[in-house]
Residue frames relative to the residue before (quaternion, step in Angstrom):
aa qw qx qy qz dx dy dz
X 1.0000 0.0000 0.0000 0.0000 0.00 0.00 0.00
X 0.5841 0.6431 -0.2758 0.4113 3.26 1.14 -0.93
X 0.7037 0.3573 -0.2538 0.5593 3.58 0.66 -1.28
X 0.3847 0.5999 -0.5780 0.3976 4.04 0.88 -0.42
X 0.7697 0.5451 -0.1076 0.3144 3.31 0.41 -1.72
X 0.4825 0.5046 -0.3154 0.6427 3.75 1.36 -0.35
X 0.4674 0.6475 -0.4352 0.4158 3.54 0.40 -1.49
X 0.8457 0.4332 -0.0778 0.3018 3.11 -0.46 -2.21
X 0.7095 0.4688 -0.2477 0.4642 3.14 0.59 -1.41
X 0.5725 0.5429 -0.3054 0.5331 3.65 1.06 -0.67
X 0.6890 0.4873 -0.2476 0.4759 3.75 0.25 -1.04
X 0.6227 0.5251 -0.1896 0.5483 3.45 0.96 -1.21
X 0.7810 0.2291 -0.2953 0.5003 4.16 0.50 -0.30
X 0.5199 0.5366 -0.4618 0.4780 3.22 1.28 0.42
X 0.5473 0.5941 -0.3302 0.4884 3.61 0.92 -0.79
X 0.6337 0.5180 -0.4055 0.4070 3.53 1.02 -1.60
X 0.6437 0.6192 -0.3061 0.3295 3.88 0.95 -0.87
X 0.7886 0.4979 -0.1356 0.3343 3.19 0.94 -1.40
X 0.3695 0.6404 -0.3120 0.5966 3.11 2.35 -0.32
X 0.6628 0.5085 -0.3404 0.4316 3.67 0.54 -0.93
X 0.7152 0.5699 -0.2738 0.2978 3.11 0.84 -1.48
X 0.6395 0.6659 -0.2019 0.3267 3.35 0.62 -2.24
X 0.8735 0.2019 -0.2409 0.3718 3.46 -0.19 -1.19
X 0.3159 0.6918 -0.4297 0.4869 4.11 1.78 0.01
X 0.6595 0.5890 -0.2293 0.4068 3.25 0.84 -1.60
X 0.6141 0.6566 -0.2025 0.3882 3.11 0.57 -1.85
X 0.8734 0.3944 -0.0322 0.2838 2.98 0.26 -2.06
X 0.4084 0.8542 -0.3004 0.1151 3.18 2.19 -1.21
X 0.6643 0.3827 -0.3898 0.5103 3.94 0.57 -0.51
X 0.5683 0.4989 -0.4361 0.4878 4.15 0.62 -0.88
X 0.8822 0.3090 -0.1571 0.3186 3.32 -0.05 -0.93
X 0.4434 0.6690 -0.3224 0.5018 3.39 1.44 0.77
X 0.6067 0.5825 -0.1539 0.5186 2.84 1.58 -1.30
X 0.8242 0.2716 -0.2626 0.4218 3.34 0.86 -1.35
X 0.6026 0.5016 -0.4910 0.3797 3.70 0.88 0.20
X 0.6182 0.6231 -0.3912 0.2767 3.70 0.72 0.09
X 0.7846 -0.0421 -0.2831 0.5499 2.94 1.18 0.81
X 0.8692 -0.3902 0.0581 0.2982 3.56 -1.50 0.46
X 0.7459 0.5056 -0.1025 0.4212 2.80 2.11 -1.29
X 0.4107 0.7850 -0.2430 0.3950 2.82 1.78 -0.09
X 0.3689 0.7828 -0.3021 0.3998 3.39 1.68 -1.39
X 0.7508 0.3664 -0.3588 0.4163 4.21 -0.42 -1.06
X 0.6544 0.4314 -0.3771 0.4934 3.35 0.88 -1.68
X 0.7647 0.3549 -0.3871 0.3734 4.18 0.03 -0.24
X 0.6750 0.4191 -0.4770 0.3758 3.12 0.86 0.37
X 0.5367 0.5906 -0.4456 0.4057 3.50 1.34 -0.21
X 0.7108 0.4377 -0.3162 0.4509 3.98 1.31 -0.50
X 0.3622 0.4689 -0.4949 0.6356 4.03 1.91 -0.31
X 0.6981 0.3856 -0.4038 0.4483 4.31 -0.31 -0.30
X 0.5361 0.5870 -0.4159 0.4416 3.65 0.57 -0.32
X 0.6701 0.4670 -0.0505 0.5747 3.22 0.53 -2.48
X 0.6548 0.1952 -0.6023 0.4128 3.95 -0.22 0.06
X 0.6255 0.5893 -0.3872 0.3341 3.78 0.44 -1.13
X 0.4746 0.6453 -0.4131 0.4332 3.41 1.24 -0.71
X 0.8760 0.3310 -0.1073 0.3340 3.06 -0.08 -1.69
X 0.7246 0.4966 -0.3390 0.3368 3.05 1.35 -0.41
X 0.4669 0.5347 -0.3813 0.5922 3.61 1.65 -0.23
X 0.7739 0.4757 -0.2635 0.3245 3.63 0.69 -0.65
X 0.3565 0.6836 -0.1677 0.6144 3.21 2.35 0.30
X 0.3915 -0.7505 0.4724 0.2458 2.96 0.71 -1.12
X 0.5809 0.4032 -0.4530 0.5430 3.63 1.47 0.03
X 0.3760 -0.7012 0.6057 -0.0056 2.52 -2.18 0.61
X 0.0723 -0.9378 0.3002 0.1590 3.57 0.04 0.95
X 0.2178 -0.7974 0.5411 0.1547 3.92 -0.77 0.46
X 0.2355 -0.8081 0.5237 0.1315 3.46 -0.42 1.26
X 0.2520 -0.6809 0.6782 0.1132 3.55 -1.09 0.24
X 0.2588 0.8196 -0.5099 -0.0360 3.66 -0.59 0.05
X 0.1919 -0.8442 0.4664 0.1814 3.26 -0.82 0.48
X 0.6339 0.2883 -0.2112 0.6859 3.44 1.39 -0.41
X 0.2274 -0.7408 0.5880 0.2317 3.50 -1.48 0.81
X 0.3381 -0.7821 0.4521 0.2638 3.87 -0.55 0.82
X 0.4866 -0.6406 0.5546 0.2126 3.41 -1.05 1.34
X 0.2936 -0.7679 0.5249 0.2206 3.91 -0.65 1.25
X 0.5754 0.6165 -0.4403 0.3081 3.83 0.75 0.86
X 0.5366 0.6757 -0.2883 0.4151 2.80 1.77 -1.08
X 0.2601 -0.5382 0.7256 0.3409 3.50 -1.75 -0.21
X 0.3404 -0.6555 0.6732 -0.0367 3.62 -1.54 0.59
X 0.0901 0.5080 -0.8498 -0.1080 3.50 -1.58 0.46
X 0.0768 -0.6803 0.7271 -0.0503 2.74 -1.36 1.78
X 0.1250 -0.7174 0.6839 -0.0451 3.38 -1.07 1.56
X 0.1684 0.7610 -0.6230 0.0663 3.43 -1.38 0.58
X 0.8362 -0.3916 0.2300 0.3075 3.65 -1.26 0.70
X 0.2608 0.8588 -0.4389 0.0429 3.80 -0.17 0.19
X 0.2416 -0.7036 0.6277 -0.2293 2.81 -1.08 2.41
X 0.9140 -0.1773 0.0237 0.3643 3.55 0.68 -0.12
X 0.6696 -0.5336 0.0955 0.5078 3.68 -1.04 0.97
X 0.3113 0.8939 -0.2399 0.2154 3.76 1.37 -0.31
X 0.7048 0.6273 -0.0345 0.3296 2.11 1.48 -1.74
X 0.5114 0.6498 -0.2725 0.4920 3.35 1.71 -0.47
X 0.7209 0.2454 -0.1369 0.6336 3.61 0.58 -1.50
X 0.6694 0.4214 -0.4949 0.3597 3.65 0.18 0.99
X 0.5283 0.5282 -0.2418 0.6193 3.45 1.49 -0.55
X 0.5745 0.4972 -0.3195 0.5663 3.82 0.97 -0.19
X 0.6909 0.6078 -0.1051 0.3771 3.21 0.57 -1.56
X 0.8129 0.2765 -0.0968 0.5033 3.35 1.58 -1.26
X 0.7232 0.3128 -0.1773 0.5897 3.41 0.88 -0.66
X 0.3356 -0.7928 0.5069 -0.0429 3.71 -1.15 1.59
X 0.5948 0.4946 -0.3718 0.5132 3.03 1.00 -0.22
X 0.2320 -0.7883 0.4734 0.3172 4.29 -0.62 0.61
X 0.2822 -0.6217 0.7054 -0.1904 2.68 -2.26 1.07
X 0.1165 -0.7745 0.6098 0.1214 3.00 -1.24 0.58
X 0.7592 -0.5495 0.3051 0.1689 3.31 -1.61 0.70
X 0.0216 0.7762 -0.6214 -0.1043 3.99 0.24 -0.09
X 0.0803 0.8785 -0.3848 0.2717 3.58 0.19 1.64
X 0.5081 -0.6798 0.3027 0.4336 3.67 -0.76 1.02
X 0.4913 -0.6021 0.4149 0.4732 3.34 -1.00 -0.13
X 0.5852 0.6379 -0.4083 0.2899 3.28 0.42 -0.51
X 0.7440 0.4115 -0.3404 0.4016 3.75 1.17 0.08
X 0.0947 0.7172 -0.4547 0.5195 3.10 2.22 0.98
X 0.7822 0.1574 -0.2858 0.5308 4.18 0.07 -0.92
X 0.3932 0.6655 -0.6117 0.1684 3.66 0.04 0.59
X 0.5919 -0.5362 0.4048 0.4453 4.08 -0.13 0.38
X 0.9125 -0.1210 -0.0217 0.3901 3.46 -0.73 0.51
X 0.4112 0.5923 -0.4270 0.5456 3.44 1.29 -0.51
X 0.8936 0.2855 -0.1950 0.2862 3.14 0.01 -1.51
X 0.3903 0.6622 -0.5534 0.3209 3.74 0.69 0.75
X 0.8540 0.2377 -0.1604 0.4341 3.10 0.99 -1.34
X 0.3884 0.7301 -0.4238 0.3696 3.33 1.24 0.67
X 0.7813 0.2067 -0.2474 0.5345 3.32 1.02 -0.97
X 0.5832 0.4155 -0.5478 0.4325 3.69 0.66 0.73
X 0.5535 0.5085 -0.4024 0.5226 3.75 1.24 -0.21
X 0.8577 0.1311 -0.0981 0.4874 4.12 -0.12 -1.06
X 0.7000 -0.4294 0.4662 0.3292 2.96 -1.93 0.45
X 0.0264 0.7421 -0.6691 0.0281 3.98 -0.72 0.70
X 0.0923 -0.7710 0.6042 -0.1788 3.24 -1.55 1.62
X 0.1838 -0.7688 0.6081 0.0736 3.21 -0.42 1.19
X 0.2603 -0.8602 0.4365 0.0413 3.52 -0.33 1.53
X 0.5212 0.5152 -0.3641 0.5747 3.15 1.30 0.37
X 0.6235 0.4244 -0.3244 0.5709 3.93 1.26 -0.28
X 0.2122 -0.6990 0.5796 0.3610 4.07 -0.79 0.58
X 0.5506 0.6547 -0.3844 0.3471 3.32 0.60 -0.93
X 0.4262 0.7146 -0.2852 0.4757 3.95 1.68 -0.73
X 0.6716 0.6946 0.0270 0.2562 2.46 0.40 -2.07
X 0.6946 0.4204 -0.0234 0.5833 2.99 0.62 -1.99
X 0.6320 0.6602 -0.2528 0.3176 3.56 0.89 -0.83
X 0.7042 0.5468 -0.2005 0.4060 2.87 0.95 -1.39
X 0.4750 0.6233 -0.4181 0.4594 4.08 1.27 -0.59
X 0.6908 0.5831 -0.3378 0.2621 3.36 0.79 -1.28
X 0.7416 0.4208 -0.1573 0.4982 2.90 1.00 -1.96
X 0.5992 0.5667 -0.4123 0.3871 3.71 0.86 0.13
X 0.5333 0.6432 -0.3685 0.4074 2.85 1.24 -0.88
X 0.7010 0.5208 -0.2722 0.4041 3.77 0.81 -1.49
X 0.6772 0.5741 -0.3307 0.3201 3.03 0.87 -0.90
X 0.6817 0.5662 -0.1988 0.4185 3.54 1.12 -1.30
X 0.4493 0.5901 -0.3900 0.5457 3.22 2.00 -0.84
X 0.8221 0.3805 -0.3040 0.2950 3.75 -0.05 -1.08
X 0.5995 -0.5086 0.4057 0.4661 3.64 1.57 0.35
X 0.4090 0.7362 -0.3857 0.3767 3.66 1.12 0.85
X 0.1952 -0.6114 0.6961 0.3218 3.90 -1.10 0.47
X 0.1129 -0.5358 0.7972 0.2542 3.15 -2.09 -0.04
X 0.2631 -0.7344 0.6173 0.1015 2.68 -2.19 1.06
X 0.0513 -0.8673 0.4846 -0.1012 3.37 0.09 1.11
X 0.2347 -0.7517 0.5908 0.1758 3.89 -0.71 1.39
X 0.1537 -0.8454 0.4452 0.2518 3.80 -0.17 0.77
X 0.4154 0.5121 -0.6367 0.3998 3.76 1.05 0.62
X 0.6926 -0.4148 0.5317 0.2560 3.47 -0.12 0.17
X 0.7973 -0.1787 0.3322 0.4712 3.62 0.24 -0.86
X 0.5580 -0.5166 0.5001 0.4142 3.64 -0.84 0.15
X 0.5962 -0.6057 0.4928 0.1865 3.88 -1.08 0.94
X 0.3382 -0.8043 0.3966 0.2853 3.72 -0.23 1.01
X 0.4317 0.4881 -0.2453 0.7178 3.72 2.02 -0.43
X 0.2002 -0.7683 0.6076 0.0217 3.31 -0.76 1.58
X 0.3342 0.7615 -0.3004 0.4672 3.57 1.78 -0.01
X 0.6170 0.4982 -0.3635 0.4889 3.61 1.05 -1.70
X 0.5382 -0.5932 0.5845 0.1299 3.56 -1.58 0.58
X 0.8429 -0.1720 0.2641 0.4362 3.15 0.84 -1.68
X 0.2175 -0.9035 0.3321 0.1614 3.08 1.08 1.18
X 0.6141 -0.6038 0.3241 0.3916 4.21 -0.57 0.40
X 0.3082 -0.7863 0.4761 0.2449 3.55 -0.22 0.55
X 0.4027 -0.6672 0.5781 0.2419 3.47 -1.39 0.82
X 0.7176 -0.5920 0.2581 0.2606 3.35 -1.55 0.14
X 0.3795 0.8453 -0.3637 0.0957 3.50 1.47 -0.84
X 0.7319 0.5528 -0.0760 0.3910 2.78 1.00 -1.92
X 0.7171 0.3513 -0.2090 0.5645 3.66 0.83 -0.88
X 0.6229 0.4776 -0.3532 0.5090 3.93 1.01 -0.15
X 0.6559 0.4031 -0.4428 0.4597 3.72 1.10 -0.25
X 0.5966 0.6511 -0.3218 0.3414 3.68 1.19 -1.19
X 0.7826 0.3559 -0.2518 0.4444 3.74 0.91 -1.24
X 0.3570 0.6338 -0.5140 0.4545 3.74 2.19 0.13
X 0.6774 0.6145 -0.1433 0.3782 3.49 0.69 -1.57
X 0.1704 0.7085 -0.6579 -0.1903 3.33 1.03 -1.84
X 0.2220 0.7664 -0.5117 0.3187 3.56 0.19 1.92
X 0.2885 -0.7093 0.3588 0.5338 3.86 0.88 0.60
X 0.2774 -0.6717 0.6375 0.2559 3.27 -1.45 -0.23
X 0.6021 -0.6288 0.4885 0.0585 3.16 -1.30 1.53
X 0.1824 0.7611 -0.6146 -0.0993 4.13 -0.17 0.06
X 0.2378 -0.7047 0.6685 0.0009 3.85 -0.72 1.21
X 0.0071 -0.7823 0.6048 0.1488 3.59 -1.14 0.67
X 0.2180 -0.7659 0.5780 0.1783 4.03 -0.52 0.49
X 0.1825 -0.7942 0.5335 0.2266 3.38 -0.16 0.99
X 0.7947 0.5032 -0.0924 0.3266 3.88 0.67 -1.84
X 0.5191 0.7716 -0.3062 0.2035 3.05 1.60 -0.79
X 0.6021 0.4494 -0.3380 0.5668 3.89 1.19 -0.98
X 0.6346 0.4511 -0.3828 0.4972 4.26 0.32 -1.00
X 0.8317 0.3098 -0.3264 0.3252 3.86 0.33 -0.51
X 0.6970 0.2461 0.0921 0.6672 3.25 1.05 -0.98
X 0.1333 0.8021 -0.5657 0.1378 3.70 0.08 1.23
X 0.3968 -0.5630 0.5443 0.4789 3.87 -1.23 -0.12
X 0.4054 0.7017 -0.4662 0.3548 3.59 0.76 0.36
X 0.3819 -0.7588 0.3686 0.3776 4.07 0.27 0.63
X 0.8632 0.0550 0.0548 0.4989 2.84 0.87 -1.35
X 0.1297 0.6109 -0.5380 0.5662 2.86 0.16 2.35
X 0.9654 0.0629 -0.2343 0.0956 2.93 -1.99 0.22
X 0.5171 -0.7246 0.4081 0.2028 4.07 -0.55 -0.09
X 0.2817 -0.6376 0.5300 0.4830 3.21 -0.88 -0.80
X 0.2803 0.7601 -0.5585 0.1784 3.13 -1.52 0.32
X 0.7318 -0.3744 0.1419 0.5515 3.81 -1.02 0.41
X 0.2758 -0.7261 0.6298 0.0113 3.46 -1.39 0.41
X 0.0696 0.8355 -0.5436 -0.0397 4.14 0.81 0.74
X 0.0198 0.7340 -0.6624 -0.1487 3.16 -1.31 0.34
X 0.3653 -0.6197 0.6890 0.0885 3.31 -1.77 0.20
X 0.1385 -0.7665 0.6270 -0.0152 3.22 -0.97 2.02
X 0.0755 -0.8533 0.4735 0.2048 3.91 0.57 0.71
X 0.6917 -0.3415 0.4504 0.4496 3.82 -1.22 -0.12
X 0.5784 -0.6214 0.4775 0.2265 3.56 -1.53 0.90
X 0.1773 -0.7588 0.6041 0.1669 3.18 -1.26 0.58
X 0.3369 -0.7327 0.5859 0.0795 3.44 -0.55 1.47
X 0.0166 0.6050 -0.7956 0.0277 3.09 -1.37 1.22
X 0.0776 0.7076 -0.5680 0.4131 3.51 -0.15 1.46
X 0.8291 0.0215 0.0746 0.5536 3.39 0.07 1.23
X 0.5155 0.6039 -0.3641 0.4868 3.41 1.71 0.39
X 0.0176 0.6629 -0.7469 -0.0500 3.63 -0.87 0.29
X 0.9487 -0.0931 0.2076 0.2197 2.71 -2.57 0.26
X 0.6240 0.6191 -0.2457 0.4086 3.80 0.94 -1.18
X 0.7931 0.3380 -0.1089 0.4949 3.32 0.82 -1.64
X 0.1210 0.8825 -0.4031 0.2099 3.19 1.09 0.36
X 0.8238 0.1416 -0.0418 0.5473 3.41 -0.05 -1.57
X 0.4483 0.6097 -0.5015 0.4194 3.79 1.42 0.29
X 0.8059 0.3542 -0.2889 0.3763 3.20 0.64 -0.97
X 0.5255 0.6559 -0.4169 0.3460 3.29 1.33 -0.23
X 0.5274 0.6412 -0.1390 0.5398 3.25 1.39 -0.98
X 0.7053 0.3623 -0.2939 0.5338 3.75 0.59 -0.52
X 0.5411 0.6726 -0.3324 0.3798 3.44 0.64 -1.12
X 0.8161 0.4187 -0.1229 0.3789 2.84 0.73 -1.92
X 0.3654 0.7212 -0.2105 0.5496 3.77 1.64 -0.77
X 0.7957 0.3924 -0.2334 0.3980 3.16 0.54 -1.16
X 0.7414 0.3374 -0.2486 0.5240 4.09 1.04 -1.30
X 0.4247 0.6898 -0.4446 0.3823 3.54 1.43 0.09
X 0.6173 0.7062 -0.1678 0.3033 2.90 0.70 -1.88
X 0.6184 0.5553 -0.0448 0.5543 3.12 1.26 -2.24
X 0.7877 0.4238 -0.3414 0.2888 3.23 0.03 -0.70
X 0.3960 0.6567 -0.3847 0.5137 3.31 2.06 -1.42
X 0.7647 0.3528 -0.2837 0.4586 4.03 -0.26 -1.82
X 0.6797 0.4489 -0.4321 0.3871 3.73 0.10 -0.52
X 0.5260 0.6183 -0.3189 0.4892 3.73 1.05 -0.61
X 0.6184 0.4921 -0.2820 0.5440 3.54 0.71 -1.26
X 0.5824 0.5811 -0.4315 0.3701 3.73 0.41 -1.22
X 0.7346 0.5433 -0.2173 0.3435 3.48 0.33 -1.80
């Protein structure tokens, strides 16, 4: 029974791939077109929103939004939000309508087709390079100029201890927002690590909740309030995650 269960669980992250692939494929001449230039950018996110929903209905999860704040589709945003698994991408698409771009490792740059138009579509940072690092302000910077969100997980990466709740956030995000004075978005994913872990042989389909929480204005913020708001933010999808636990 046991190996049945590998089998599956194996077959099943291969599927997760071919979802990725198929509708890229599909789409490959449209979506050339729209990355070749700047303006192009909305029309490719309205077909990267297609292709997460794709895969995720084609997964099998199912998602239930919660919101408490409703987001005004002029604004720019630094939306930040928990991150437990590769999901997380085609759910953060999936939920939030207004475009944005990604501030993402590099390492999902060498992923087969995904990764062509990933690193000509999002911000990519090798955190282990400062000069990266340092980069990444710039190219935000343009973006936010052009009437752009950025979407920016501030753990850094997913927590090698799948145990950790909520790993400590870094500064990027909350040092570009009070550059910007752009509110900041907090997003919690409650299901994402139980359905769709980096564990192989692990998780399922099934519901997928999220939490849209109220903006945090950094309006009139500077440099000072910095690691306050980082600290609240964080407080806040913690918090969420503690009551969503209880839920289960």
């Amino acid at each position: 029974m046991k190996s049945i269960k590998i089998i599956l669980w194996i077959l099943w992250r291969i599927w997760f791939y071919i979802l990725m692939a198929v509708p890229i494929l599909a789409f490959f001449p449209i979506l050339i077109l729209t990355i070749l230039s700047e303006k192009g950018y909305p029309y490719f996110f309205k077909i990267a929103r297609i292709w997460a929903k794709f895969i995720l209905l084609g997964m099998g999860f199912h998602y239930k939004v919660e919101r408490e704040e409703s987001i005004d589709p002029k604004k720019s945003y630094m939306i930040v939000a928990n991150h437990t698994s590769m999901t997380d991408i085609m759910l953060m698409l999936a939920v939030v309508k207004n475009p944005f771009v990604f501030v993402g490792k590099q390492e999902l740059a060498k992923i087969p087709i995904f990764g062509f138009f990933y690193k000509r579509t999002c911000i990519l940072v090798d955190r282990k390079n400062s000069q990266s690092r340092m980069a990444v302000f710039t190219k935000a910077h343009k973006r936010i100029e052009r009437g752009l969100s950025v979407c920016i997980f501030p753990e850094g990466g997913v927590p090698d201890d799948e145990s950790v709740i909520l790993d400590h956030f870094k500064e990027g995000a909350f040092k570009l927002a009070v550059q910007h004075q752009i509110p900041i978005l907090p997003i919690t994913f409650a299901d994402n690590k139980k359905r769709f872990p980096y564990t192989i042989f692990a998780g399922s389909p099934g519901i997928m909740r999220v939490k849209i929480h109220k903006l945090v204005e950094t309006k009139g913020k500077d440099e000072s309030d910095r690691k306050e708001i980082r600290e609240a933010v964080r407080n806040t999808i913690y918090n969420q995650l503690l009551i969503f636990e209880k839920q289960t």
